[in-house]
C-alpha positions in Angstrom: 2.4 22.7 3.5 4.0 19.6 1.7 1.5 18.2 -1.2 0.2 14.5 -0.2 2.4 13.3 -3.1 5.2 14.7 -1.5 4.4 13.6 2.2 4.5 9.8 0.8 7.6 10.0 -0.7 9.2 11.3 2.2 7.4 8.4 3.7 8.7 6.0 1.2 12.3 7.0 1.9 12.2 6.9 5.7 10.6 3.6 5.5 13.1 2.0 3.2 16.4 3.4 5.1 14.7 2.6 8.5 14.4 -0.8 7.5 17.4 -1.2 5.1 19.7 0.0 7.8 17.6 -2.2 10.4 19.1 -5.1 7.6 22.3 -4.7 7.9 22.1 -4.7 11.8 20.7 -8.0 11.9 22.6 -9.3 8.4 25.8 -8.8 10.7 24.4 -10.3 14.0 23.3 -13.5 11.7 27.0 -13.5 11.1 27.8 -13.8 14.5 24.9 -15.7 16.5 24.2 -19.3 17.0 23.3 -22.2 18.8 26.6 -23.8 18.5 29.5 -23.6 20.5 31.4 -20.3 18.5 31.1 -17.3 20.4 30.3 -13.8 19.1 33.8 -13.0 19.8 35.4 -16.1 17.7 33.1 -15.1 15.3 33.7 -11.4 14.8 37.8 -12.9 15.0 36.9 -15.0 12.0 35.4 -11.9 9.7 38.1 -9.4 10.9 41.4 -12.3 10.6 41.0 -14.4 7.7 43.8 -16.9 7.8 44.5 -19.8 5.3 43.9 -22.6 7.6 40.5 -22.8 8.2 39.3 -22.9 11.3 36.1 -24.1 13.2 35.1 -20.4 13.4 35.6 -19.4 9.8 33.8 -22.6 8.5 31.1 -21.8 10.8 30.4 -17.7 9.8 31.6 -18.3 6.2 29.7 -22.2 5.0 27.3 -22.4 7.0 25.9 -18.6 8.5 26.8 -16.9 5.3 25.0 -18.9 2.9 22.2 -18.5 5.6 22.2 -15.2 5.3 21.9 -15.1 1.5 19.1 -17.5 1.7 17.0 -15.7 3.9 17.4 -12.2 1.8 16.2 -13.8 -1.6 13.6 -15.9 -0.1 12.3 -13.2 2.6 11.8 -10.3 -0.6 10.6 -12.9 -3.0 7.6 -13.9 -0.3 6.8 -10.6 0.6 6.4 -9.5 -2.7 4.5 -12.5 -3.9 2.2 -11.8 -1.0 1.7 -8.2 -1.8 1.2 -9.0 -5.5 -1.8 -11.9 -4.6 -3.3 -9.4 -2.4 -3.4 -6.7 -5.2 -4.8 -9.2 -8.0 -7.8 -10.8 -5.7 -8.2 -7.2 -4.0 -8.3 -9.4 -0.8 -5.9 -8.1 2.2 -5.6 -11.8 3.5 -4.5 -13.4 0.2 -1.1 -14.7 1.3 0.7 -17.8 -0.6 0.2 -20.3 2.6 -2.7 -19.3 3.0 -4.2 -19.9 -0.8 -2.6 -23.0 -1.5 0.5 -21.6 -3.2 2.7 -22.5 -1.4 1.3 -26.2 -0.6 1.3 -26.6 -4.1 5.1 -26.0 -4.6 5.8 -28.1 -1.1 3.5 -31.2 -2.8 5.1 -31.0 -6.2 8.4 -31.0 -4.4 8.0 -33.9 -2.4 6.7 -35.4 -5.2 9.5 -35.0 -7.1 11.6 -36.8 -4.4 9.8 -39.9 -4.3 9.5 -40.4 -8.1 13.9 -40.4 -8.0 14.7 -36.0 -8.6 17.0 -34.4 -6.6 18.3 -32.4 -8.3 18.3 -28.7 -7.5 17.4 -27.4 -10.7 14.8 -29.9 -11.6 13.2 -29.2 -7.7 12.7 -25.6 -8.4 11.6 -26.1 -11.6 8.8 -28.5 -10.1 8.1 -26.4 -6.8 7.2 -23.4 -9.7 4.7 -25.8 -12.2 3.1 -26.6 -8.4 2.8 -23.1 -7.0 1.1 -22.3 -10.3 -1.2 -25.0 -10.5 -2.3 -24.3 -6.6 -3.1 -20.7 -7.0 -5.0 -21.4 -10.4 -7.3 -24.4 -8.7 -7.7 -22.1 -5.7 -9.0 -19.4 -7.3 -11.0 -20.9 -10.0 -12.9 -22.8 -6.6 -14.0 -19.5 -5.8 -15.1 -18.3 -9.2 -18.7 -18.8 -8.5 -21.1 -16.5 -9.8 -22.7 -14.2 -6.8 -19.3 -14.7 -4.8 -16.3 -13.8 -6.7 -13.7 -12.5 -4.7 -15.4 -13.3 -0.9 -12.5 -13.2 1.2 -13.7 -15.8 3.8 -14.8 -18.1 0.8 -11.4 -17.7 -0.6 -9.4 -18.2 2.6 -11.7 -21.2 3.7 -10.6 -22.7 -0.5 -7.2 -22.2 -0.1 -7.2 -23.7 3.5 -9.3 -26.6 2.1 -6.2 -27.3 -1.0 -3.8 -26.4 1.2 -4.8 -29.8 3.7 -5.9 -31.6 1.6 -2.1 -31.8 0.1 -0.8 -32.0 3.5 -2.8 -35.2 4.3 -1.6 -36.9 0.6 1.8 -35.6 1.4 1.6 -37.3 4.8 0.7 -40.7 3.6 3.7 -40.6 0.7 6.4 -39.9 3.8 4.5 -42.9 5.6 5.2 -45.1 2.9 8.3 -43.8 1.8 11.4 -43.9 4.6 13.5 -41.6 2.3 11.5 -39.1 1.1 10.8 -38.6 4.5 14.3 -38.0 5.7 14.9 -35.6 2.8 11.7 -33.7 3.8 11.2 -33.9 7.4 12.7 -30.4 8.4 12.1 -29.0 4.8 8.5 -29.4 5.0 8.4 -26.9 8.1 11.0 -24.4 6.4 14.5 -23.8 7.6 17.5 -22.0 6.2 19.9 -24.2 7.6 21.8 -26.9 5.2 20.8 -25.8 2.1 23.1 -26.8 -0.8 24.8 -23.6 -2.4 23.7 -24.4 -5.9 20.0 -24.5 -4.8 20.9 -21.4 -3.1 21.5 -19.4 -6.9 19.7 -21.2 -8.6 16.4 -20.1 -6.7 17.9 -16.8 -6.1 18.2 -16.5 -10.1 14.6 -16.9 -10.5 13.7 -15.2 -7.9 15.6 -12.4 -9.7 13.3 -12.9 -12.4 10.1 -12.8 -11.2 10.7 -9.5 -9.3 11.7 -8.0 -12.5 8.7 -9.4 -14.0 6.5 -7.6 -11.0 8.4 -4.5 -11.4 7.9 -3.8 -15.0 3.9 -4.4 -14.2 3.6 -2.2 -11.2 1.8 0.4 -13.0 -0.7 -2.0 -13.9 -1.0 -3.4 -11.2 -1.6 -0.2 -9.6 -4.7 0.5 -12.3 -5.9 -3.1 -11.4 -6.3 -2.7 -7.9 -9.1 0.0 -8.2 -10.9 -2.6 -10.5 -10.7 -4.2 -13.7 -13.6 -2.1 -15.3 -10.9 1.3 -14.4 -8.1 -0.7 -15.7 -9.4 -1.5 -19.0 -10.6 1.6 -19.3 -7.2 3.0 -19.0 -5.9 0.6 -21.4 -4.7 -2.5 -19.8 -5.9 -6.4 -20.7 -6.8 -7.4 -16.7 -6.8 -10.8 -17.7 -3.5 -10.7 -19.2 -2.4 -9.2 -16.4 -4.0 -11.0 -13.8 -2.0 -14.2 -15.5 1.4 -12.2 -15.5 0.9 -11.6 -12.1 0.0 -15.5 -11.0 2.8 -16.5 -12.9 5.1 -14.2 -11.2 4.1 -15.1 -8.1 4.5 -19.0 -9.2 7.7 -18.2 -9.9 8.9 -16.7 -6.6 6.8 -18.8 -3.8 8.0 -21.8 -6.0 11.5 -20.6 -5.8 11.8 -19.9 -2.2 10.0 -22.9 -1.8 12.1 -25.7 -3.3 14.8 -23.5 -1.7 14.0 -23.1 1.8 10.5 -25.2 2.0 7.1 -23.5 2.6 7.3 -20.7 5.1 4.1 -19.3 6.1 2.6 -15.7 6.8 5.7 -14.0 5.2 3.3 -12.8 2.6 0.9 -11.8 5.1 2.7 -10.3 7.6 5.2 -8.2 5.4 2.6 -6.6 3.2 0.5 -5.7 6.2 3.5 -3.2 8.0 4.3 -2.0 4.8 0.9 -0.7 3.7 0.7 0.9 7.6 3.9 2.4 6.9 3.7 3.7 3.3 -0.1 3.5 2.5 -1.8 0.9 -0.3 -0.3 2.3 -3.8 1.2 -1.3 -5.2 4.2 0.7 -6.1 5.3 1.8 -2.6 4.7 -1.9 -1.1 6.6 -2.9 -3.7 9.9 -1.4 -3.0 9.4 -1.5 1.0 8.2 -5.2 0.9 11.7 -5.5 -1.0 13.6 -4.0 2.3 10.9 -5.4 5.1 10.8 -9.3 3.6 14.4 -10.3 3.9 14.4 -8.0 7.8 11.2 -10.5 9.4 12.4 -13.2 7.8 15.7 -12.9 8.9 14.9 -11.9 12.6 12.8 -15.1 12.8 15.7 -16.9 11.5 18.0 -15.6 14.5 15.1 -16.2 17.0 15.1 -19.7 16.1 18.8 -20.1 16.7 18.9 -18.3 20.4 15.6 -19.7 21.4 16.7 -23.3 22.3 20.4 -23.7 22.2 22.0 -25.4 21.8 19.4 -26.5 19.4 17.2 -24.6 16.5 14.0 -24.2 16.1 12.6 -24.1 12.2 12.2 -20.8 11.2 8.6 -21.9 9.7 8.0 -22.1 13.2 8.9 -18.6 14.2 7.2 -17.2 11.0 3.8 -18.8 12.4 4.3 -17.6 15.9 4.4 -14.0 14.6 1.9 -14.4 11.8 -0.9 -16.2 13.3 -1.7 -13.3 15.3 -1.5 -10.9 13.1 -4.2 -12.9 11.2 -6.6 -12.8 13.7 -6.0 -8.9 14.3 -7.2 -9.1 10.3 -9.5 -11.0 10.6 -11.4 -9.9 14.0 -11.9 -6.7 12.5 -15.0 -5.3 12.2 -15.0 -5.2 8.4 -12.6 -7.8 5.9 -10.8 -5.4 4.2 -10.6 -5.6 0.8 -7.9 -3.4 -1.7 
């Protein structure tokens, strides 16, 4: 019989090409569906015949989906991993970065940013990062009371807490304010759609970035989620790492945020199927929340073109249909798991 070692990477593989080749179907029908008025078949015309002159069909599949489609593989693996990392550092399967104020911080420093003058892309992500940060540290530290350090209800009901409380400032600046408020209207729900290509590599640059910086900690990570005592005893600084970790995780919710606004339960939702799928090891999630992150993110994204044509739903929208209940599955279990 096959060694349990052995049995999960078998696992791991059939996971990651399930999903991967799930990907590409639904990276090509995002080339081809849409609310507008271009048909799958003027659309598959467009990617087969290139011609010179542009026409409606090209300019449809290659501005505005294409770009789409980039945007929703960098932000969907750089959630899903952020999620899967916050949930490994608090030991806390509902940690996600909506949920903990993470990515309300970004989405307030953002809009922010817009009222004071900025709009530039670069100085917006830069921002969105300094505010994820910031909302994941006050967060936590809420919770840092002696005799309930890492209560999952007590953490969810803080980062719910921060997470309004910036809504309702944020609220009262796009009162006052007429164009922050058109900049942000549709941003502030999250949507793919219209997003400069700049802000488009410049997020997915950093992005880059803080993967690499999860993936050269994974083994650490994996020591720290059976506890900090185990992992200093087999030689890591938990501390240290525990701030690594936040300040990846800064680095890609605040990203994806300035990019594509704050989408919710990506970093629930993602994490959760691939723990059922590969088991807890931070290592496996890893690598299928890569794979699984750009595939829910990117099905929402096509959901909210075909729901309403020939209008679009924001794919925030979709996200929270899909995550909410999986939330309550979580939560209405008989125990709050914790990692």
């Amino acid at each position: 019989m096959p060694s349990t070692k052995t049995r999960q990477q078998h696992q791991l593989r059939f996971t990651v090409l399930g999903a991967g080749l799930l990907l590409l179907v639904l990276a090509g029908l995002s080339l081809l569906l849409g609310a507008g008025p271009v048909s799958i078949s003027q659309s598959l015309r467009a990617i087969m015949t290139p011609t010179q002159a542009l026409s409606e069909a090209q300019f449809v599949v290659f501005e505005l989906r294409l770009p789409r489609l980039g945007l929703a593989l960098v932000v969907g693996s750089a959630l899903a991993v952020a999620g899967a990392v916050l949930q490994t550092v608090t030991r806390n399967t509902l940690a996600e970065p909506g949920l903990l104020g993470v990515s309300a911080g970004a989405a307030f420093a953002v809009v922010m940013a817009i009222y004071w003058g900025a709009s530039a892309a670069t100085v917006n992500v830069w921002v969105a990062i300094a505010g994820a940060l910031v909302g994941c540290l006050l967060v936590l530290a809420a919770t840092q009371i002696q005799g309930v350090k890492g209560d999952p209800v007590r953490l969810i009901l803080a980062g719910a807490a921060f997470s309004s409380l910036l809504m309702a400032i944020t609220s009262v600046i796009l009162l006052q304010d007429q164009r922050t408020a058109d900049e942000m209207r549709f941003w502030l729900i999250g949507a793919l759609a219209g997003r400069p290509t700049e802000a488009i590599w410049v997020s997915g640059s950093l992005i880059l970035v803080g993967l690499c910086l999860v993936a050269l900690n994974l083994r650490a990570l994996s020591a720290l989620a059976l506890g900090e005592r185990i992992a200093q005893g087999l030689g890591h600084k938990p501390l240290v790492l525990q701030l690594l970790a936040l300040l990846a995780v800064a680095i890609l919710v605040g990203a994806a945020t300035a990019a594509a606004g704050p989408i919710a339960f990506i970093g629930l939702v993602v994490p959760f199927i691939a723990r059922a799928c590969v088991g807890p090891d931070i290592r496996r999630v890893f690598v299928t929340s890569l794979v699984i992150g750009p595939v829910v993110l990117l099905a929402a994204d096509i959901l909210s073109r075909l729901l309403v044509p020939p209008y679009e739903l924001p794919v925030g929208v979709i996200s929270a249909f899909v995550g909410a209940p999986i939330l309550i599955l979580v939560v209405r279990q008989r125990r709050l798991p914790t990692l």
